[in-house]
C-alpha positions as CSV (number, residue, x, y, z in Angstrom):
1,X,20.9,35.3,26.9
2,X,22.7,33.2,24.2
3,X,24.5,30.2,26.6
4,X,23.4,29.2,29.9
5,X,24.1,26.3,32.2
6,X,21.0,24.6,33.6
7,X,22.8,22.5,37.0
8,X,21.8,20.0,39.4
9,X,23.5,18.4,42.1
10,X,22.2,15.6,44.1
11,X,23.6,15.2,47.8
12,X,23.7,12.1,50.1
13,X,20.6,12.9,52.3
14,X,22.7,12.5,56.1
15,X,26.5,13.6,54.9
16,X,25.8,16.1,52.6
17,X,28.5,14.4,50.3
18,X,27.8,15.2,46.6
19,X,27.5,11.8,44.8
20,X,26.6,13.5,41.4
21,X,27.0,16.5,39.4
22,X,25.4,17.1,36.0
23,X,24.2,20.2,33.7
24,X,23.2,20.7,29.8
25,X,24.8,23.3,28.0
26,X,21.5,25.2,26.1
27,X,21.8,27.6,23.3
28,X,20.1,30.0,22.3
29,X,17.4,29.3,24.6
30,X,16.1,26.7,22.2
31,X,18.6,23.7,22.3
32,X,20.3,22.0,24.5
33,X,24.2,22.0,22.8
34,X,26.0,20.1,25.4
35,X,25.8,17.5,28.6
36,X,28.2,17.0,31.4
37,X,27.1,14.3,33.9
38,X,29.3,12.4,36.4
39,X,28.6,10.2,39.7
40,X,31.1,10.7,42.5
41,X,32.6,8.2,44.4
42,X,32.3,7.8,48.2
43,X,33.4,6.1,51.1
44,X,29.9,6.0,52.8
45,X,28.0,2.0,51.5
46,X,25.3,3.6,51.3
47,X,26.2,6.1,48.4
48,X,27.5,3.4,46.5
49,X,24.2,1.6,46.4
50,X,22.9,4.3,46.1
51,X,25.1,5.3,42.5
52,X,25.2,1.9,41.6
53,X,20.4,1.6,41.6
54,X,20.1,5.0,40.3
55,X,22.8,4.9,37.2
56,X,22.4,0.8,36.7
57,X,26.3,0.7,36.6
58,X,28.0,-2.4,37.5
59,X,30.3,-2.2,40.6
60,X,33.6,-2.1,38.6
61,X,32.5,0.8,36.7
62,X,32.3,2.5,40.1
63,X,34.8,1.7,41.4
64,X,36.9,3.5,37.5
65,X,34.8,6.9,38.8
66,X,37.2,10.0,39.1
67,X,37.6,11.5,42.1
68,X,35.9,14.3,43.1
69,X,39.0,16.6,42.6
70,X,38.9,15.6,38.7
71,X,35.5,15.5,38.6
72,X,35.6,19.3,39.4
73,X,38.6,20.1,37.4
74,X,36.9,18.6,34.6
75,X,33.2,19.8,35.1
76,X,35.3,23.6,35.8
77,X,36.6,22.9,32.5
78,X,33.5,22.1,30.8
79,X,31.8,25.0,31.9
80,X,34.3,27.2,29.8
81,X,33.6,30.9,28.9
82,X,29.5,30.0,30.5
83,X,29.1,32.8,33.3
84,X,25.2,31.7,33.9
85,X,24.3,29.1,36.1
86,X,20.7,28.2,36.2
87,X,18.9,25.6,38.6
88,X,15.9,24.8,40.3
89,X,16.4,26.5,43.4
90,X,20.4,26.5,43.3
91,X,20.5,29.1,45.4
92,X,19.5,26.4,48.6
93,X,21.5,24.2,47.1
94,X,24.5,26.7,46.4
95,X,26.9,26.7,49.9
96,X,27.2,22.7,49.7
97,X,28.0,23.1,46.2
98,X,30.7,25.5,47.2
99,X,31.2,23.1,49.8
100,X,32.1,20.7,46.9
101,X,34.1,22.3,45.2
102,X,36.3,23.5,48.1
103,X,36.7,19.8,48.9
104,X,37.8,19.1,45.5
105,X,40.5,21.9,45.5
106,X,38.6,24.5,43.4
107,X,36.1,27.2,44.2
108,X,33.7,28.7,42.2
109,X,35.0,31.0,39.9
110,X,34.0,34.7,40.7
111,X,32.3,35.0,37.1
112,X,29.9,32.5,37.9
113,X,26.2,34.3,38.3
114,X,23.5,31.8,39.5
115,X,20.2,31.5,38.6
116,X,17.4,30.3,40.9
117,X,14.3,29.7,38.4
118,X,12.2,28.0,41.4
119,X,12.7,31.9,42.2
120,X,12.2,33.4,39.3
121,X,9.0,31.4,38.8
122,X,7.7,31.6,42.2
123,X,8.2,35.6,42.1
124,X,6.3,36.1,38.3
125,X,3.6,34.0,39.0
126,X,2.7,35.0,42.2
127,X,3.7,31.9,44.3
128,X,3.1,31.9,47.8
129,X,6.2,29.4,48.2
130,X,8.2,27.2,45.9
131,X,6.6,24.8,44.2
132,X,8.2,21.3,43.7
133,X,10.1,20.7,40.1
134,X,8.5,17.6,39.8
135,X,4.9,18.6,40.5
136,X,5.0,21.6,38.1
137,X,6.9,19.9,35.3
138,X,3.4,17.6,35.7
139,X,1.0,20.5,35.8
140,X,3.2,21.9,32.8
141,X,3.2,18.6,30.7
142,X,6.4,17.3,31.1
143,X,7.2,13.5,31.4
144,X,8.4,12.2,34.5
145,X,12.0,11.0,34.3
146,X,14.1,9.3,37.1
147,X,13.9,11.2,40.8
148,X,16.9,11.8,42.5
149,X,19.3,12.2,39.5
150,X,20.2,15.1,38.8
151,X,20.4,14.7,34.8
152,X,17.2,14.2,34.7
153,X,16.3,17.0,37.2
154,X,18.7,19.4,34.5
155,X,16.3,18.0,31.4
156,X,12.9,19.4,33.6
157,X,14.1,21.9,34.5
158,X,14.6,22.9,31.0
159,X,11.5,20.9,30.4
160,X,9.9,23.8,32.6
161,X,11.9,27.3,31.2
162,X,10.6,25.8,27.6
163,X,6.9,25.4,28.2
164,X,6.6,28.7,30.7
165,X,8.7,30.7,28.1
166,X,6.5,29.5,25.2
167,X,3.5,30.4,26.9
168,X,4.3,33.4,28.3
169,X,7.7,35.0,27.4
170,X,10.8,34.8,29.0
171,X,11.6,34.4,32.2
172,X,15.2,35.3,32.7
């Protein structure tokens, strides 16, 4: 695999909204080529705080987000000619990311194949249920960066294919 999209999506814990959307672009399954990260607004107080402590934006900078029907558009855009969609299991996360995307006026294109590596890693190493991205990024090394962003949840995860490819092969 040449290109691959390594996603992450964080939701508001009661609503389900989507309150953020990133991925990294990696090449060659060496580099990582590209970033797309964006906070989406909400209605709810609570995912505004929320935003506002995780990202360390100031309020006005909030309230300039794009909507979530640009934010799609653009992230849609950004994807481009990518067709694989890897995340730490995506696939539990993948109808409220449909969910999104319906509510900001786009579906998923049909090209689109996700990738669950919480699967694929639970399945070759004989897991008896998914282990937590956090807790084997520590087994495997890899520093701790902020919870609950998803950014940072995109750069373990690759943190993770890197160090379990380099050790034993690839994975996907």
């Amino acid at each position: 695999m040449k290109e691959y999209v390594i996603m992450d999506t964080e939701f508001n814990s009661t609503s389900n909204r989507a309150i953020q959307i990133s991925a990294v672009r990696i090449r060659d399954g060496l580099h990582i080529a590209d970033q797309f990260n964006r906070f989406i607004p909400s209605p709810d107080k609570f995912d505004q705080l929320h935003i506002i402590r995780t990202s360390n934006m100031r309020y006005s900078d909030y309230l300039a987000l794009p909507s979530l029907q640009q934010t799609v558009r653009d992230y849609v855009a950004w994807i481009r000619t990518t067709t694989d969609i890897v995340g730490w299991s995506i696939e539990g996360d993948a109808g409220r990311i449909r969910e999104t995307f319906k509510q900001g006026s786009h579906g998923i294109p049909k090209n689109w194949k996700f990738i669950d590596i919480a699967d694929v890693v639970e399945n070759q190493y004989g897991f008896n249920a998914t282990p937590p991205l956090q807790g084997l990024a520590n087994v495997l090394g890899i520093p701790v960066n902020r919870a609950h962003n998803a950014l940072d949840d995109c750069l373990r995860t690759f943190g993770v294919i890197k160090a379990l490819e380099s050790r034993d092969g690839k994975l996907f």
